[in-house]
Every structure is written in structure tokens, then in C-alpha cells.
C-alpha positions as CSV (number, residue, x, y, z in Angstrom):
1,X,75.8,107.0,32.2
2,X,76.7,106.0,29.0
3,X,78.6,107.9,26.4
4,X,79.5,108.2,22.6
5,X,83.0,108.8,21.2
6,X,82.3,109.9,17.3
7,X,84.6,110.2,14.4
8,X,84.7,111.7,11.4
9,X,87.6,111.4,8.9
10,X,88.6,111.7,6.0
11,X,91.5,109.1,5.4
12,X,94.6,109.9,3.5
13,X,96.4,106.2,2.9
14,X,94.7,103.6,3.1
15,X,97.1,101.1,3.4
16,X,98.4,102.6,6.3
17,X,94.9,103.0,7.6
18,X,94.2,99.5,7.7
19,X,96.6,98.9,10.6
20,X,95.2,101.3,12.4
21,X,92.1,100.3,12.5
22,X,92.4,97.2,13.0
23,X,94.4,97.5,16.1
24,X,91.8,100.2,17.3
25,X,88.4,97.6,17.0
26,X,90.7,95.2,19.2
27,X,91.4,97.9,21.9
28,X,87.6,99.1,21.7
29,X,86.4,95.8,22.3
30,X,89.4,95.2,24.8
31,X,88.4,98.0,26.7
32,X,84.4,98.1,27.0
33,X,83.6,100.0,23.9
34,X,81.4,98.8,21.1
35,X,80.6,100.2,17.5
36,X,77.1,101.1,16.9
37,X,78.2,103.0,13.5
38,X,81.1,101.8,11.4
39,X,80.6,103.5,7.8
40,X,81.7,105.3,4.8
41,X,79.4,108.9,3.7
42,X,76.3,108.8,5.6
43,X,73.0,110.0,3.8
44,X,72.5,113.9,4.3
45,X,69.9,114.9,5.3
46,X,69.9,118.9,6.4
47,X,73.3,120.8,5.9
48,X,76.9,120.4,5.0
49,X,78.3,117.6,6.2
50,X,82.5,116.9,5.5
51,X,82.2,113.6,4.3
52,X,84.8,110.5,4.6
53,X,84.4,107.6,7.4
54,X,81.6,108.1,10.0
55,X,82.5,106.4,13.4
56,X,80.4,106.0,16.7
57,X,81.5,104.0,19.7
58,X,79.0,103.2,22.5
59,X,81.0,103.0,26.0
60,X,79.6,102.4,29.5
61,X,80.8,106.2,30.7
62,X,82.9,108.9,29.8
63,X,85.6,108.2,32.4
64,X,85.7,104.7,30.4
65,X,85.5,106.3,27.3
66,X,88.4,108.8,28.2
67,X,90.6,105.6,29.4
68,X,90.5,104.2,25.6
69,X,91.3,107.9,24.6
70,X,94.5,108.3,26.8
71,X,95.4,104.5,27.6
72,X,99.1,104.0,26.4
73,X,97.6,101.2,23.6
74,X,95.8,104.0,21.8
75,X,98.6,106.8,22.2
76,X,101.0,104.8,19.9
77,X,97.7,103.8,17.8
78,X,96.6,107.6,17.1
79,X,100.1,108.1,16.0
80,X,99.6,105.6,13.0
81,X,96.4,107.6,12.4
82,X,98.0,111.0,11.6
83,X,100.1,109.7,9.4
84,X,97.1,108.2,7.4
85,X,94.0,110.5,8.0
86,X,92.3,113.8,9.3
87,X,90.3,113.1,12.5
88,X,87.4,115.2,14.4
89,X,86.3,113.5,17.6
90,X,84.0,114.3,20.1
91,X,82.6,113.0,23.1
92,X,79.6,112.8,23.8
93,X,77.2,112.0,26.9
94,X,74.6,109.2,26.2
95,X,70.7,109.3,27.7
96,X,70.1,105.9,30.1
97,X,66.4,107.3,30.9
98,X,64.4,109.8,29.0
99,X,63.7,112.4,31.3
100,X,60.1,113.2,32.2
């Protein structure tokens, strides 16, 4: 079953950010994830919602999805990102078949 690893974040330095995420799209696409969202403020519609970068990656599970999470690659990666931004992330299970 697919699942959905989404960040929000608010970034702090940008020019550290950069590195970061570039060397995070490379290990997502290394790894079996793909973007489906990739953005800046989305449009509200209902609520508060805490603004910055919006982030959704589609992966084939959540044991894969977990692997990009904890894989040594993105353990020295996340480190660049504290130093640069505030992160939430969740993950979340995807829906292969509606059920009936």
C-alpha cells in the first residue's frame, strides 16, 4: 500500500536550504519516492493553516517510506535542515482501492 510523507516548513536560510534540498530530491528519487506536491503557501481554504513550504512525497509503502526517513543519506541531510528551517512531518497511509 502506498504512502505519503508531508512537510510543512517554514525555512529560516535560504541559502543553506538550497543544499538541502537538493540533496534530498536526489535521495527521494534514489530511493523510490516521488513529489506529487513541491510548493510555497497553498490556497486556504477552511482553517488556520502555518504557512511556509508545503511538501508531499508519494512512496510505494511505509516501510519504504520509513527507509528514506532513517537511511544514513538522509540522517546527515536532516541535519543541514535544522540548521536552515522548522519542519512538521507526517506519514501518512495512501488508498490503492476505494473501499466498497
Amino acid at each position: 500500500m502506498s504512502a505519503y510523507l508531508i512537510v510543512q516548513a517554514t525555512v529560516t536560510d535560504p541559502a543553506k536550504f538550497g543544499p538541502y534540498a537538493q540533496g534530498t530530491a536526489a535521495l527521494v528519487a534514489k530511493l523510490g519516492g516521488e513529489y506529487i506536491v513541491l510548493g510555497d503557501q497553498p490556497e486556504v481554504l477552511e482553517g488556520d493553516w502555518p504557512g511556509g513550504l508545503t511538501v508531499i512525497s508519494r512512496w510505494p509503502s511505509r516501510e519504504a517510506a520509513k527507509a528514506f526517513y532513517e537511511s544514513p543519506e538522509y540522517t546527515e541531510l536532516r541535519q543541514l535542515r535544522t540548521d536552515c528551517c522548522v519542519a512538521h512531518i507526517a506519514l501518512a497511509r495512501g488508498v490503492d482501492e476505494m473501499p466498497e
